[in-house]
C-alpha positions as CSV (number, residue, x, y, z in Angstrom):
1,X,-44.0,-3.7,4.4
2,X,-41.3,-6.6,5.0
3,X,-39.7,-8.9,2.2
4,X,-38.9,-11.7,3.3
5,X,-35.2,-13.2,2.1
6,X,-34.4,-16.6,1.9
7,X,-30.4,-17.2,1.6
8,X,-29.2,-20.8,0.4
9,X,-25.9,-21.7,2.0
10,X,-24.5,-25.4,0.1
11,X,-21.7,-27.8,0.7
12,X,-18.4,-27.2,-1.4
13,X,-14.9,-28.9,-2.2
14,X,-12.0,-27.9,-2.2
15,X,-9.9,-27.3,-5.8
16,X,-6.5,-26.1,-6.6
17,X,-5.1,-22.7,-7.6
18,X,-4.6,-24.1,-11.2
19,X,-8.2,-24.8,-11.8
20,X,-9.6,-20.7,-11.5
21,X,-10.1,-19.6,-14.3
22,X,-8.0,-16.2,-15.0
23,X,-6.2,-16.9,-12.1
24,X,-3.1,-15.0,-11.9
25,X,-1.3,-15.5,-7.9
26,X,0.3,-18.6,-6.8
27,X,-2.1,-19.1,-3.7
28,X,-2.8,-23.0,-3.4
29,X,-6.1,-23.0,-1.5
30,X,-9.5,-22.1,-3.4
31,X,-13.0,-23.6,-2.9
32,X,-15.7,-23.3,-5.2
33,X,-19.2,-21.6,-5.1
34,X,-21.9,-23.0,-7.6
35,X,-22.6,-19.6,-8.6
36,X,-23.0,-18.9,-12.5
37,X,-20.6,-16.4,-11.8
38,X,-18.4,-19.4,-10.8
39,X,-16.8,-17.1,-7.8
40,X,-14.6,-19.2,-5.2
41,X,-15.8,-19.4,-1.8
42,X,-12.3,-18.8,-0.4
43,X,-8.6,-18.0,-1.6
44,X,-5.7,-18.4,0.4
45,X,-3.1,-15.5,0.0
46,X,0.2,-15.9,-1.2
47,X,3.5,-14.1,-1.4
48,X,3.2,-11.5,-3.8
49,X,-0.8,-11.4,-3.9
50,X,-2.5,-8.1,-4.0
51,X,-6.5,-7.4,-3.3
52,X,-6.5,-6.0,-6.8
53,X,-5.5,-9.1,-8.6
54,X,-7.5,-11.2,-6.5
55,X,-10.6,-9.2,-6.9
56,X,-9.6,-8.9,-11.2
57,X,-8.6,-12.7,-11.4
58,X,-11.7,-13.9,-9.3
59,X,-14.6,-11.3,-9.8
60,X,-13.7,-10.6,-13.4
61,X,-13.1,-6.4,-12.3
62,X,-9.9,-5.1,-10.2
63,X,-12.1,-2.1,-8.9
64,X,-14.1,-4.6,-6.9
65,X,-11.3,-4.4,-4.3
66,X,-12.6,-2.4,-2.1
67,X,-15.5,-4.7,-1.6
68,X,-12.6,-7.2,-0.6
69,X,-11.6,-4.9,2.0
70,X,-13.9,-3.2,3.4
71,X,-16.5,-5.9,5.2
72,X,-13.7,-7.0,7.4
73,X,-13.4,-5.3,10.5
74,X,-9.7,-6.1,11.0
75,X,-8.4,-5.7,7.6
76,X,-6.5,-2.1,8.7
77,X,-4.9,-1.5,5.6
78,X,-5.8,-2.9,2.7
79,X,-2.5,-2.4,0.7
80,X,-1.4,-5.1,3.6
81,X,-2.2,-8.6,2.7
82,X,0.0,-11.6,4.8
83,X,0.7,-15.1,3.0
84,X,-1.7,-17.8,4.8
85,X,-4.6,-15.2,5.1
86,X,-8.1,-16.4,4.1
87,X,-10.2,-14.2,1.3
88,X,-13.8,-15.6,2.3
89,X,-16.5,-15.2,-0.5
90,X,-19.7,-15.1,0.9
91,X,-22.9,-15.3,-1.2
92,X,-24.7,-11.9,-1.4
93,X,-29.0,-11.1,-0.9
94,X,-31.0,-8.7,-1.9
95,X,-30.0,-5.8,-0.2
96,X,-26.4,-6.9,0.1
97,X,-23.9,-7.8,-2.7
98,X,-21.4,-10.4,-2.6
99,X,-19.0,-9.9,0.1
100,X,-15.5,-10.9,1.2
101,X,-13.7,-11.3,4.2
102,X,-10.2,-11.9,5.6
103,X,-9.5,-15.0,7.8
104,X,-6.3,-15.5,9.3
105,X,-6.8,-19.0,10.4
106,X,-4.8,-21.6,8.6
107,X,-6.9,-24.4,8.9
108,X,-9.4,-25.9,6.4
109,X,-12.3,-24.0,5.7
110,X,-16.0,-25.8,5.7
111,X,-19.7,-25.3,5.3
112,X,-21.6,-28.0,7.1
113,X,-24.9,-29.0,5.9
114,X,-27.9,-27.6,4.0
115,X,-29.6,-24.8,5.6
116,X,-31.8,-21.5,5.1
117,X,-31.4,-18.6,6.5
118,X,-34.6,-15.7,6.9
119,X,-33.7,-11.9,6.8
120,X,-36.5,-9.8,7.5
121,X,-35.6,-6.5,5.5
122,X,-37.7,-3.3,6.6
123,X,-38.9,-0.6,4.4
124,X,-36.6,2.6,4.5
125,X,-33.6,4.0,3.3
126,X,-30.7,2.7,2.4
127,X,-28.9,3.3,6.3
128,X,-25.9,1.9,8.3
129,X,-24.3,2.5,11.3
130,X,-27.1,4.4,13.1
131,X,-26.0,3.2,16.4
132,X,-24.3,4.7,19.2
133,X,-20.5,3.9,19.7
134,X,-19.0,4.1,23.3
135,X,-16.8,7.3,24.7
136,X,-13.1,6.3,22.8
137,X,-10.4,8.4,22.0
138,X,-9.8,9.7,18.0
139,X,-6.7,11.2,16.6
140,X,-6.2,13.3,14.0
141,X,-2.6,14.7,14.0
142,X,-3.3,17.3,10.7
143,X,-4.9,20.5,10.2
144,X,-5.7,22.9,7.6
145,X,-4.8,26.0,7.4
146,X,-3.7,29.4,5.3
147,X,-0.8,30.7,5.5
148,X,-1.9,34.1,6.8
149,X,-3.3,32.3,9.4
150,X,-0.9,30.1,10.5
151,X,0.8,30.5,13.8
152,X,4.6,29.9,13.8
153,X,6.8,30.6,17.2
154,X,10.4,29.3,15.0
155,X,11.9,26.0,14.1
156,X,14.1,23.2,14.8
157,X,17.1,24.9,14.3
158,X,19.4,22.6,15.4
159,X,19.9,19.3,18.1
160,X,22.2,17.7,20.2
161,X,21.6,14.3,18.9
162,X,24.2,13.4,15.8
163,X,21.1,11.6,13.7
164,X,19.2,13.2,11.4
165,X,15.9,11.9,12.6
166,X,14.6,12.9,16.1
167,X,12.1,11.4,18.4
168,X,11.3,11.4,22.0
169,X,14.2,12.6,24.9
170,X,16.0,14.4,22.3
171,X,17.1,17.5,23.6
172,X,16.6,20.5,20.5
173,X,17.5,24.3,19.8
174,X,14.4,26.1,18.6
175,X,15.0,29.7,16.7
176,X,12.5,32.2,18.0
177,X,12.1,35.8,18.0
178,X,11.4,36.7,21.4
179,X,12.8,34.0,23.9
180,X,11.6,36.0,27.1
181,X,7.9,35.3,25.4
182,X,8.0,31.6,26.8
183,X,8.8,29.7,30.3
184,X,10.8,27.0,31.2
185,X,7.8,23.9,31.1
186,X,5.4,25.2,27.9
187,X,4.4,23.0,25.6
188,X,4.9,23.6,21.6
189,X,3.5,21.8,18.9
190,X,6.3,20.7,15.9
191,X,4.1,20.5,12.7
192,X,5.4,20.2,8.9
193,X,3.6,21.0,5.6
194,X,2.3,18.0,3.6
195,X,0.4,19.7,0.6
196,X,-0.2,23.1,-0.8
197,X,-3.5,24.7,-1.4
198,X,-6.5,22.2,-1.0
199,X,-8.9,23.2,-3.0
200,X,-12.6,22.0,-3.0
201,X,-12.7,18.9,-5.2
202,X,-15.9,20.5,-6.7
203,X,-16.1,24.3,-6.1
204,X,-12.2,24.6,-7.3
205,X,-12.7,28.4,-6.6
206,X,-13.0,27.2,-2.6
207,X,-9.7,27.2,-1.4
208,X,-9.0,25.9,2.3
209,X,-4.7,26.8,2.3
210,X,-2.3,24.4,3.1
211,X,-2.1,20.9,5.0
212,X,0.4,20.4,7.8
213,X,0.6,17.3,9.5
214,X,1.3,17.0,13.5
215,X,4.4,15.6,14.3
216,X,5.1,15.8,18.2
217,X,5.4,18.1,20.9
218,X,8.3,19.7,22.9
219,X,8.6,20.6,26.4
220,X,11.1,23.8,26.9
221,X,13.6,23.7,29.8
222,X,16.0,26.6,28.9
223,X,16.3,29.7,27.1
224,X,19.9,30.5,25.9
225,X,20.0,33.8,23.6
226,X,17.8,33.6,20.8
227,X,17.2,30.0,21.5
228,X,14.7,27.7,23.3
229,X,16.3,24.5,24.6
230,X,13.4,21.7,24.4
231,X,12.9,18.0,25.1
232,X,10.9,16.3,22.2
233,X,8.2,14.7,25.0
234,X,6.4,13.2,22.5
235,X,6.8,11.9,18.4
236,X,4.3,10.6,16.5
237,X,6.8,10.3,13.3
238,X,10.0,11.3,12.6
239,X,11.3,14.7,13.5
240,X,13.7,16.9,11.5
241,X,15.7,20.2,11.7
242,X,13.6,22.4,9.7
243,X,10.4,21.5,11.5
244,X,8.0,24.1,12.6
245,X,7.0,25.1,15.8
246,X,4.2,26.9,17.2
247,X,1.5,27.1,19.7
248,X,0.3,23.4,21.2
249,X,-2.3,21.6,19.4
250,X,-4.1,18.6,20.8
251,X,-4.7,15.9,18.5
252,X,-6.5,13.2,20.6
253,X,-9.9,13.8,21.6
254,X,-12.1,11.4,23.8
255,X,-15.5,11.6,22.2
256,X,-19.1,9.5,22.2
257,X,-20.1,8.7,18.5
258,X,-24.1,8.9,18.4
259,X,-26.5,9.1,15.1
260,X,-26.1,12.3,12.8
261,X,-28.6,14.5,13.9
262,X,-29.8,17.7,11.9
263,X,-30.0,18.6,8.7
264,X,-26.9,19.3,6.7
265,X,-24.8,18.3,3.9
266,X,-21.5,18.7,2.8
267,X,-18.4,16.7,1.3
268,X,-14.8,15.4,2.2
269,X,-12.9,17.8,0.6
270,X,-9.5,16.0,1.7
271,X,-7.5,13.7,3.3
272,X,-4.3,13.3,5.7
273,X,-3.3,11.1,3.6
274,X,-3.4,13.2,0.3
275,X,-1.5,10.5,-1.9
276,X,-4.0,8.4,-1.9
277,X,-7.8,9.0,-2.7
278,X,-9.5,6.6,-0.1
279,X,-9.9,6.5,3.4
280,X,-10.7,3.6,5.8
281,X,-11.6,3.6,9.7
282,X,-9.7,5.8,11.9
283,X,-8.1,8.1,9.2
284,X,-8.2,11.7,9.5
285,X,-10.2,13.3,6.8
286,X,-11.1,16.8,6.4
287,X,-14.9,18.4,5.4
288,X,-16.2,21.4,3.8
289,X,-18.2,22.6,7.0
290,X,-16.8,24.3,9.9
291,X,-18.2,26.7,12.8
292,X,-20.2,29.1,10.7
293,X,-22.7,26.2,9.4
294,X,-23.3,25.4,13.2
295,X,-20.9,22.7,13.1
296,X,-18.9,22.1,16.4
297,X,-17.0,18.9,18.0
298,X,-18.5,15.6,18.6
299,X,-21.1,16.2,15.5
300,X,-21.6,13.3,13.0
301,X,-22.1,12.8,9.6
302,X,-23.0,9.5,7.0
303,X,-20.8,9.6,4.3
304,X,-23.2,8.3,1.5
305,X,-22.5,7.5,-2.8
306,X,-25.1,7.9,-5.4
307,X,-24.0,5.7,-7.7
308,X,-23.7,2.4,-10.0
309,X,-20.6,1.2,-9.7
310,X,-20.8,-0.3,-13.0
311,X,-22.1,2.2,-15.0
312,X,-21.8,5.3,-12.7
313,X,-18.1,5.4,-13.1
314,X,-17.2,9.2,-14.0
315,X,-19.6,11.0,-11.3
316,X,-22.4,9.7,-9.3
317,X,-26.1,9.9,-10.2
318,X,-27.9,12.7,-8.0
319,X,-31.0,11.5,-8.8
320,X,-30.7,8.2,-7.1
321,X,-31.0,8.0,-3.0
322,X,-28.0,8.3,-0.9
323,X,-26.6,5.0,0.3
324,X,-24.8,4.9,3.4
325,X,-21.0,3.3,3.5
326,X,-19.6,5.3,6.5
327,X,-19.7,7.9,9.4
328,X,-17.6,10.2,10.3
329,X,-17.1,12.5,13.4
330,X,-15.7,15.9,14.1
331,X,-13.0,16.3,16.2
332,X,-11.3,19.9,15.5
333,X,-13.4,22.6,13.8
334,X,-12.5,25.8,11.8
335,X,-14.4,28.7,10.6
336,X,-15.3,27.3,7.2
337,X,-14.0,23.7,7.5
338,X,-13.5,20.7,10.0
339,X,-11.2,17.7,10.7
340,X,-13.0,14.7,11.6
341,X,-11.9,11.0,12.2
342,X,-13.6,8.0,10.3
343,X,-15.6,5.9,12.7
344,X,-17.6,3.0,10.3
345,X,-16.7,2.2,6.5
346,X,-18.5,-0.4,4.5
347,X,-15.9,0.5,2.0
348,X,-13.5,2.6,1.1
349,X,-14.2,6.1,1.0
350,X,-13.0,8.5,-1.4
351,X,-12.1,12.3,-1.5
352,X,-15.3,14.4,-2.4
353,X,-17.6,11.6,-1.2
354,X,-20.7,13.4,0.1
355,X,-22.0,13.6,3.6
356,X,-25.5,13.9,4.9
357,X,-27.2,14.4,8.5
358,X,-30.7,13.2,7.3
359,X,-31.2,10.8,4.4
360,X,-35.3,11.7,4.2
């Protein structure tokens, strides 16, 4: 069966900051939507504007940010808004809600005419990004790992360089036990704890050991003693004495991103970014499957919510159907666990969202 939606698009002026109601920024650019909602049709950003105001000042609920943020493709981070950008609401339909997206033009904003538009909506599941997505390379410079497990050759002991941070061409001393263990060209991996024991955000029993985040590699070109005299060949933050080293670890992998296939189900048990509870595109996320479910590189998941947004605040409803706001795919994979990179977000995703194969 097909249901047929008709979208009316209307004609609007232009009004000034002053006029919104609740309005808290100092943006001076806001056009009205006849909606009994009375949202704008767009806001220009101002210094000093935040996504959370905006979305408390002109949805009437600062938790409607991420809907802000998340329809635009180019809106990278969403804790960076720019003075002159465009917030475009855009009147929602059946299947979609009212969405929002960032312009960076600065010229004036119009809707020509009277028109309709037709959406033919097909029968199904709630489902997004089931299409394929071209061989491109994903990065995800973190890892999870006990600390039994962990593989450590020594440390930064010391550098010529007098600056505290170190990045690429610096020449470092690495401590190690055995120098005669390694040849003049290896390659070593310099990697540095960012949290202590991730634990399942469920199953707090599951524990997964520490994060350690990826922060370059070294080339060695001489062994002195109980040194290793290294070149930092590549950063991808700041380097410090203290730093471990260990065996190399890749963190760029060039895959193809096709539609989850299979049938299982699991959850984001934690991010890189462990500060903060939601992920957008291209962040490196980590899942609660690994090589012993039959999980291995390249494999895909939907990251799906069961929930009201407005009433389903606390935990989501399992009894509703899973609705799809982003895909994920695996690029490293551990025995229990994996470390995959998010490809498509309608929104933001959080920590212990769940992740599915099959919706049916």
């Amino acid at each position: 069966m097909w249901t047929l939606i008709t979208a009316l698009i209307l004609n609007i002026g232009t009004a000034s900051a002053e006029d919104v109601p609740n309005y808290t920024g100092s943006g001076d650019q806001v056009s009205y939507v006849p909606t009994e909602a009375g949202s704008p049709e767009f806001y220009t950003v101002a210094p000093g504007d935040t996504l959370w105001e905006i979305a408390q000042a002109f949805l009437g609920n600062s938790y409607y940010w991420p809907r802000l943020w998340s329809i635009n493709d180019y809106i990278t981070n969403p804790h960076w808004i720019y003075p002159g950008n465009r917030i475009v609401f855009k009147m929602g339909s059946l299947i979609e809600p009212p969405s929002v997206e960032l312009e960076t033009t600065r010229d004036g904003f119009s809707v020509e005419g009277l028109d309709y538009a037709e959406i033919e909506v097909e029968c199904g599941p709630d489902l997004r990004f089931g299409n394929n997505l071209a061989a491109d390379k994903y990065t995800a410079p973190a890892f999870l790992r006990k600390k039994n497990d962990l593989e450590v050759f020594g440390e930064i002991a010391k550098a010529r360089e007098p600056s505290i941070m170190l990045s690429e061409d610096n020449l470092v001393y690495v401590k190690v036990d055995d120098p005669d263990a390694y040849e003049c060209g290896d390659i070593l991996s310099v990697f540095r704890q960012e949290k202590k024991r991730v634990r399942h955000p469920r199953i707090r029993r599951q524990k997964y050991g520490n994060m350690y985040r990826v922060l370059g590699e070294l080339k060695v070109v001489h062994k002195y003693g109980d040194y290793l005299s290294a070149t930092v060949r590549e950063s991808y933050i700041e380097l410090f004495r203290g730093d471990l080293v260990g065996p190399a670890m890749p963190i760029t992998v060039e895959l193809e991103v096709g539609k989850p296939v299979g049938d299982l189900e699991g959850q984001i048990v934690a991010r890189m970014d462990h500060m903060n509870t939601l992920a957008a595109i291209g962040e490196t996320v980590f899942i609660d499957r690994g090589r012993a479910d039959g999980v291995r590189v390249g494999n895909s998941f939907y990251v799906v919510t069961r929930r009201d947004e407005i009433l389903d605040t606390k935990r989501p409803d399992v009894h509703l159907p899973p609705s799809v706001v982003g895909r994920l795919v695996v690029v490293r994979v551990d025995d229990y666990s994996a470390t995959a990179v998010i490809t498509d977000a309608h929104r933001s995703i959080a920590v212990g969202s769940e992740i599915l194969t099959r919706l049916n």
